[in-house]
KOLBA-854651 format. One line per field, with one value per residue (C-alpha): residue number from 1; x, y, z negated. Coordinates in Angstrom, 1 decimal, padded with zeros to 4 digits. Layout:
pos: [NUM, ...]
u: [X, ...]
v: [Y, ...]
w: [Z, ...]
This chain:
pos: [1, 2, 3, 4, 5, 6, 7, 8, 9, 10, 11, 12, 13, 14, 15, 16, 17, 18, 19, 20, 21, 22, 23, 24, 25, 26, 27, 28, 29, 30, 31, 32, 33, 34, 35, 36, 37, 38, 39, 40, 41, 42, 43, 44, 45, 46, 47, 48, 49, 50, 51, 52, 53, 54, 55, 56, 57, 58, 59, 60, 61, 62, 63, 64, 65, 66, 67, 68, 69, 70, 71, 72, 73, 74, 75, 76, 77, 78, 79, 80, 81, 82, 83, 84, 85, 86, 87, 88, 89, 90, 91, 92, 93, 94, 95, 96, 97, 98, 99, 100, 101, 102, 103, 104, 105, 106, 107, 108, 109, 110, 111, 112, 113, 114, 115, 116, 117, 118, 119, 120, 121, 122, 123, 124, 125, 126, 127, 128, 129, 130, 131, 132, 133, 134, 135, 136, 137, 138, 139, 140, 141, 142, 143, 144, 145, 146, 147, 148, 149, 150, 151, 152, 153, 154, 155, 156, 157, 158, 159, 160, 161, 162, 163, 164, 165, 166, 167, 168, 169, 170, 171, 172, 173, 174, 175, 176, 177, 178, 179, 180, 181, 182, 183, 184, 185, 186, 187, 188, 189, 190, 191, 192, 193, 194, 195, 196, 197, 198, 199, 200, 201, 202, 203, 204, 205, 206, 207, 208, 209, 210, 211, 212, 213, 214, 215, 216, 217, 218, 219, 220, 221, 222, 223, 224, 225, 226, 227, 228, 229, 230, 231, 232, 233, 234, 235, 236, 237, 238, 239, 240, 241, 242, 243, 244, 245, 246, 247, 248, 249, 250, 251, 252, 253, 254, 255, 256, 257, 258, 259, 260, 261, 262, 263, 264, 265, 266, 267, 268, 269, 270, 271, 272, 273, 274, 275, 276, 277, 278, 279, 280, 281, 282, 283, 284, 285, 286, 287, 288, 289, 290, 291, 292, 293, 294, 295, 296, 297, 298, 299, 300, 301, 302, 303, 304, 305, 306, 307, 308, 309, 310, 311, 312, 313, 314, 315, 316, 317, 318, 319, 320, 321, 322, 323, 324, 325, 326, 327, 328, 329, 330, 331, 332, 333, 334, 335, 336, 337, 338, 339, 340, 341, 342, 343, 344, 345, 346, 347, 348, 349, 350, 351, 352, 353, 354, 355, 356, 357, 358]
u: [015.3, 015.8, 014.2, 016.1, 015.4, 012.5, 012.8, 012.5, 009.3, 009.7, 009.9, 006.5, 007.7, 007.5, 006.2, 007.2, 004.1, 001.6, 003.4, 001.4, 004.7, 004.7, 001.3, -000.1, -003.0, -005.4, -008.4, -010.5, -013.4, -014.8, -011.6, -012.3, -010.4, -007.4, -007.5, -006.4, -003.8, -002.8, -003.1, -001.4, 001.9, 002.8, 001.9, 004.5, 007.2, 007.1, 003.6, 001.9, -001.7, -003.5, -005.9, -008.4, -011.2, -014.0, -016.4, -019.1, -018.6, -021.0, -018.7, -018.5, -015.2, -016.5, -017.7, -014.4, -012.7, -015.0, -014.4, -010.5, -011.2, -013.1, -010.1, -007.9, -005.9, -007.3, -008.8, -011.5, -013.6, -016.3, -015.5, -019.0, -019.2, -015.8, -015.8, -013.7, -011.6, -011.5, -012.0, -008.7, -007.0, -010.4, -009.4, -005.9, -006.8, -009.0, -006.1, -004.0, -006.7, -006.5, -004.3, -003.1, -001.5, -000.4, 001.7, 002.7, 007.0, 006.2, 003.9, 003.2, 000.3, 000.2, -003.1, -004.3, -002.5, 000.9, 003.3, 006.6, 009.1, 012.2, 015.1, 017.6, 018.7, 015.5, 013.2, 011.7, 010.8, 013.4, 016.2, 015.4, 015.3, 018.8, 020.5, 019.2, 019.3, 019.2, 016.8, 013.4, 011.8, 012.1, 010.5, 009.5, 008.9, 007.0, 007.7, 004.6, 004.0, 001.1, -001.6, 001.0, -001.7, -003.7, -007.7, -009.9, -010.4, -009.0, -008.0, -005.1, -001.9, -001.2, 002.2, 002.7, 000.4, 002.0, 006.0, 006.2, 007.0, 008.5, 012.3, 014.2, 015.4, 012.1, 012.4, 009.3, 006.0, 006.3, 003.6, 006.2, 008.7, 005.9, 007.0, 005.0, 006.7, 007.1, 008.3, 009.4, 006.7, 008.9, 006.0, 008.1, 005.5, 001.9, -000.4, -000.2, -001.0, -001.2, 002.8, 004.4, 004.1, 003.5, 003.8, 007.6, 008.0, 010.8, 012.2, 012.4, 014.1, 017.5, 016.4, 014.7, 016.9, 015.2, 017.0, 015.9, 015.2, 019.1, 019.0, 020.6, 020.2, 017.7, 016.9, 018.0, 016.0, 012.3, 012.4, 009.6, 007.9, 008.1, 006.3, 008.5, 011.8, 014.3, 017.1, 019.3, 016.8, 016.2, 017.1, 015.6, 019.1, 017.0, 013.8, 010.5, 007.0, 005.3, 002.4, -000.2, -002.6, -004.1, -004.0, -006.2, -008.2, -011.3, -010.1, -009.4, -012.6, -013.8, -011.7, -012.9, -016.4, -015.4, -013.3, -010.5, -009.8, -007.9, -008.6, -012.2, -012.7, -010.7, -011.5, -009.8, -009.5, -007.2, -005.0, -004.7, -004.1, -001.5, 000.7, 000.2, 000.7, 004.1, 005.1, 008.8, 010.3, 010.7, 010.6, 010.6, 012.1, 008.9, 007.7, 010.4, 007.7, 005.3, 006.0, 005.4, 002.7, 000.8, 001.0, -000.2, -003.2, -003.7, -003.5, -006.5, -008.6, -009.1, -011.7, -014.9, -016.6, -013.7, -013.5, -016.7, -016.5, -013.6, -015.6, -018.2, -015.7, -014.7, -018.0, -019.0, -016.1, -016.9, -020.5, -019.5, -016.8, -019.6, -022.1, -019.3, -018.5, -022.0, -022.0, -020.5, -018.6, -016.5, -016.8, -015.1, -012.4, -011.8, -010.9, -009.0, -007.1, -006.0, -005.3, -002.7, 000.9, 003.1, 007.1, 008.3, 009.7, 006.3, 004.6, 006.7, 005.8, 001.7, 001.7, 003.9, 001.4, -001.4, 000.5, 000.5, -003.0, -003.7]
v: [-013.6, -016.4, -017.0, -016.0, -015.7, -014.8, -011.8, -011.5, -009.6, -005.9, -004.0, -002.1, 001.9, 004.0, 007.2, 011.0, 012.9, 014.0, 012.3, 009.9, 008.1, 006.9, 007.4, 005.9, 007.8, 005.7, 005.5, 002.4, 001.1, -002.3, -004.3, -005.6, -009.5, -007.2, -005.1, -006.9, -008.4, -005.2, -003.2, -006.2, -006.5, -002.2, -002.7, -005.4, -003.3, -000.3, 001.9, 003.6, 004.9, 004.4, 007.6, 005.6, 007.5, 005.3, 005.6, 004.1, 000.6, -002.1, -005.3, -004.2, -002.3, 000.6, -001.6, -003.4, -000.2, 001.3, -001.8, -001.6, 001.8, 001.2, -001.6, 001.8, 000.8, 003.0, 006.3, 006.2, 008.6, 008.5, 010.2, 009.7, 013.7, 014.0, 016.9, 017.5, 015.7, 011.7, 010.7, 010.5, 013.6, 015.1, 012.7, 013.6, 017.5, 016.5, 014.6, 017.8, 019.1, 015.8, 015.6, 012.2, 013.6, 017.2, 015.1, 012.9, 012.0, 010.3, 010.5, 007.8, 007.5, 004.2, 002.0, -001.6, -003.3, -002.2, -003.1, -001.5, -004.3, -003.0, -004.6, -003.6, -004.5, -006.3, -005.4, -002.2, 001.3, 002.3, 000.2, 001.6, 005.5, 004.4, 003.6, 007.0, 009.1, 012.6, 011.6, 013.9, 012.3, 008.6, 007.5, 003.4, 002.5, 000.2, -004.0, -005.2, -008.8, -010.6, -012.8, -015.7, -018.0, -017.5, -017.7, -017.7, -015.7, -017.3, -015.9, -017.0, -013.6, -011.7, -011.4, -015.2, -016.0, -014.0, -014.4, -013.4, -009.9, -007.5, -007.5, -004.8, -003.1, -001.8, 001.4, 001.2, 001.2, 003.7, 002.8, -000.1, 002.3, 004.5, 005.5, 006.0, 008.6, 008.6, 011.8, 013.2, 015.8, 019.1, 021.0, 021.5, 020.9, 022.6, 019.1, 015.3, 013.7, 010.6, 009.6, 012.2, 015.6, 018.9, 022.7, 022.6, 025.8, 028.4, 028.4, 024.6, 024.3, 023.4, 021.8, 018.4, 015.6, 012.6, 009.3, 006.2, 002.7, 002.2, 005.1, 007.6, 011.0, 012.0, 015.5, 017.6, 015.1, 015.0, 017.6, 019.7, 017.2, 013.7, 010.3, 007.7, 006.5, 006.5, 004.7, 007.2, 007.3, 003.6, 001.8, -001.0, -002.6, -001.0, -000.7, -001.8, -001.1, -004.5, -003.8, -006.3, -004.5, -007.8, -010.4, -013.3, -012.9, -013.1, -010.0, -008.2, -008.4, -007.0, -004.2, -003.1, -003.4, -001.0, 001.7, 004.1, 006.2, 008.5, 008.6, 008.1, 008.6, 006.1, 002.5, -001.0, -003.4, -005.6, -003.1, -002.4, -006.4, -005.9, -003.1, -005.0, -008.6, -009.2, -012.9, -012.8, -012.7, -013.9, -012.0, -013.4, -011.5, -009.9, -013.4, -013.0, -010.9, -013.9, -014.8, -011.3, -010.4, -014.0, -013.1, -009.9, -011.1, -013.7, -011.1, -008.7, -011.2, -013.0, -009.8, -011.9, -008.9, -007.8, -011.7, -011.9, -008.8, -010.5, -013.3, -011.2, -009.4, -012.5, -013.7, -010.7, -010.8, -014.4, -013.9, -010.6, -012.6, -015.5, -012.9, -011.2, -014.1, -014.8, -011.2, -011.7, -008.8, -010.0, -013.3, -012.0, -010.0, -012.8, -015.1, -012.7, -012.0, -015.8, -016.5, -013.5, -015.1, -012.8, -012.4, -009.4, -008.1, -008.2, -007.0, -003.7, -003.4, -003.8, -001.2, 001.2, 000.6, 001.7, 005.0, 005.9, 005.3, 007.6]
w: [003.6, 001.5, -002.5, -005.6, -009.2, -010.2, -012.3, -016.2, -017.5, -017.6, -020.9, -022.1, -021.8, -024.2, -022.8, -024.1, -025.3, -022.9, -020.4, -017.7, -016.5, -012.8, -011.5, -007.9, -006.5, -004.3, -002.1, -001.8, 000.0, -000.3, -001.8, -004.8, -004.3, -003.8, -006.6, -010.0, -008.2, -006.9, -010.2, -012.0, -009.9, -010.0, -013.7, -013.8, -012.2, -014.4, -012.9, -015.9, -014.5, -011.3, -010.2, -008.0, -005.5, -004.0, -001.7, 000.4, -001.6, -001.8, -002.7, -006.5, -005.5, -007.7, -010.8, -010.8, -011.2, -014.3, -016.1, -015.5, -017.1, -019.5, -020.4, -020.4, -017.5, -014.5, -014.1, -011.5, -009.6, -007.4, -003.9, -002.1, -001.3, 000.0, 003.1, 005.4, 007.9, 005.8, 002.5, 001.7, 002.2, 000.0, -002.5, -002.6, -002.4, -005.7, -007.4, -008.0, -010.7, -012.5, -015.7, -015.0, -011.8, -013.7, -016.2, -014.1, -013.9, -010.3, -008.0, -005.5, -003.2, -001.8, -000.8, -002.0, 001.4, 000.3, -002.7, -003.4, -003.4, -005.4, -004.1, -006.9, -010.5, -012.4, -009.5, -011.8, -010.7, -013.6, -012.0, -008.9, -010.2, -012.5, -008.5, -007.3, -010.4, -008.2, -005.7, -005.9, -003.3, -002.1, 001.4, 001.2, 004.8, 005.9, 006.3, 008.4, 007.4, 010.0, 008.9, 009.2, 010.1, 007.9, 009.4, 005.9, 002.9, -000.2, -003.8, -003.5, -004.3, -001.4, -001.9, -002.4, 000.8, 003.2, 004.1, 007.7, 009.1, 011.4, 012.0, 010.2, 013.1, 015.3, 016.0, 018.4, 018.0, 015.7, 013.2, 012.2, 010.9, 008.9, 005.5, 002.2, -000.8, -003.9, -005.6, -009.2, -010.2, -010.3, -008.3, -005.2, -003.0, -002.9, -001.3, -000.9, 002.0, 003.2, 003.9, 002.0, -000.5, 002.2, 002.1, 000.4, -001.6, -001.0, -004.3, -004.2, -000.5, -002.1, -005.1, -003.2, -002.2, -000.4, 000.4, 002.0, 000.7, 001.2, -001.2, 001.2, 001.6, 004.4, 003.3, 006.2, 008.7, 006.2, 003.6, 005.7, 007.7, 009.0, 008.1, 009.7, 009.8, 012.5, 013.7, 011.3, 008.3, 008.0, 005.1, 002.9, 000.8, -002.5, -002.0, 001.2, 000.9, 002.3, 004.1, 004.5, 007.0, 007.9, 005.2, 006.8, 010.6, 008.3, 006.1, 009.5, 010.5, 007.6, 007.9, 011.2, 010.4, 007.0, 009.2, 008.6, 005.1, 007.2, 010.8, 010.5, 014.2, 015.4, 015.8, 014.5, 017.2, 019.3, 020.0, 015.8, 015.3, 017.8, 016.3, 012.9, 013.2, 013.0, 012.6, 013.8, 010.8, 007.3, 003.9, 000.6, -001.7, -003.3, -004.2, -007.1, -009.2, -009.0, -012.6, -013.7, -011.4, -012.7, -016.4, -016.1, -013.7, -015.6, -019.0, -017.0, -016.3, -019.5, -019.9, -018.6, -017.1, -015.4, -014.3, -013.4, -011.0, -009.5, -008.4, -006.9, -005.3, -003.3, -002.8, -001.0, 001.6, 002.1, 003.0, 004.9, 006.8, 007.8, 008.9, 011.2, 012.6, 013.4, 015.6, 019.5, 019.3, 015.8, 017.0, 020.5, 018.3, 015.7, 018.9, 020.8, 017.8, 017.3, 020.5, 021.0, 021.4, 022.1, 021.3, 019.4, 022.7, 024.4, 021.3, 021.6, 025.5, 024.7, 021.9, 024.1, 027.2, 024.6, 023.4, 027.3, 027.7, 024.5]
């Protein structure tokens, strides 16, 4: 999709007593390049607090976050004794008892590899809730944007590095048509999970209305369970959620060597670069927040300690990306990886193959 205008800096909101605004919840582990970036561009569009869990870091992940908080833009807590089934659904389970989440007007729990482009108005949350104004829940589903040739870690934005994706219309595999939600805080459900609010109350059963990111209504096929779209339930005129799963090869070998948030037991390997790197298409439009997202950025990391975490963040994942290139096995994956050529058709048929074999 071609380039337009960039948009005009957002408003600062004025929020209504103990109110926390739009709030994302989020697990991380071992992303600190990402995060300022990250932070910076949902700031830009209208997010008011971040609740951030971490755990296992050793790239400065968690220092980056305390000084964000100790700047007063982040809450962050430390999720090292998370039980269960994965770290994030223990963090999420945790979240509820938080204030920041309790007074929150939306909810969205979305991780560092995605950013919610709103395709509507001035490109804000608020122009997107103004096009939807009885929505409860919205579902953002997925855009899957490849590592577009890109083999090397740089600090260079995400969102400005990375145009190509998968096509609109891909109703198979069925990870490409995975949806993320965001939801007004009206305690209709009892739990967040990973793609979407669970447990609907009774009382609430005909008070939620969910649309799509055309902004239509998809109660009926989601309101109790569901975290993809489907040929009927897709949508994206208003509003995508880009998902860079990838970034560069070199970032993709670092996140196989880190592992799942979720499903812990399962591996990140060819068959994961597969599914994810979609390079058919082209996508643009989120590049029009480049302005906004830089001035922000650019706003954060004037703090030298914050600045100077940044840099180590970086430097980290570069070393970590020369030592795993070093190791036959990442060395074996990072060239498989590159020399995968395959059309969108094809692409389809492998991932298929693989659900058959699982």
């Amino acid at each position: 999709e071609d380039s337009a205008a960039p948009y005009p800096p957002a408003p600062p909101r004025n929020l209504p007593g103990d109110s926390t605004g739009n709030v994302i919840v989020g697990c991380m582990k071992n992303e600190a390049p990402y995060i300022v970036e990250w932070v910076a561009y949902h700031r830009a569009i209208g997010v008011d607090n971040f609740l951030i869990y971490t755990n296992g870091c050793e790239d400065g992940t968690s220092e980056l976050l305390d000084r964000l908080q100790e700047m007063g833009v982040l809450q962050h807590r430390n999720n090292d004794d998370w039980k269960g089934n994965s770290p994030q659904q223990h963090a999420l389970n945790q979240s509820l008892k938080e204030p920041v989440i309790r007074n929150a007007e939306w909810i969205i729990h979305i991780d560092v590899d995605e950013f919610m482009n709103v395709r509507t108005g001035d490109g804000t949350l608020e122009a997107l809730f103004a096009a939807v104004p009885d929505a409860t829940n919205i579902a953002m589903t997925w855009r899957l944007f490849g590592h577009d040739g890109v083999t090397e870690l740089n600090d260079d934005f995400v969102i400005d590095q990375f145009e190509s994706c998968a096509p609109k219309f891909c109703p198979k595999p069925h990870t490409v048509w995975g949806f993320k939600t965001m939801f007004r805080n009206i305690g209709a459900y009892e739990k967040i999970s990973c793609h979407r609010p669970n447990k609907l109350r009774e009382d609430f059963a005909d008070r939620v209305k969910w649309v799509n990111g055309s902004g239509k209504d998809i109660t009926k096929a989601v309101a109790q369970k569901g975290w993809r779209s489907s040929k009927k339930s897709i949508g994206y005129d208003l509003l995508q959620l880009n998902h860079y799963a990838l970034r560069s090869a070199e970032s993709f070998l670092i996140k196989r060597q880190r592992g799942r948030a979720l499903h812990v037991d399962r591996s990140i390997g060819l068959n994961y670069w597969i599914r994810m790197d979609w390079c058919d298409y082209r996508d643009v439009t989120i590049k029009r927040n480049v302005p906004r997202l830089r001035a922000e950025y650019d706003r954060l990391l004037a703090d030298p300690e914050l600045a100077r975490w940044h840099r180590h963040g970086m430097e980290w994942h570069r070393a970590k990306a020369r030592e795993l290139r070093a190791k036959p096995e990442f060395h074996e994956l990072y060239t498989q990886a590159l020399a995968v050529d395959l059309n969108e058709t094809e692409r389809v048929a492998y991932a298929l193959a693989l659900d058959l074999e699982t």
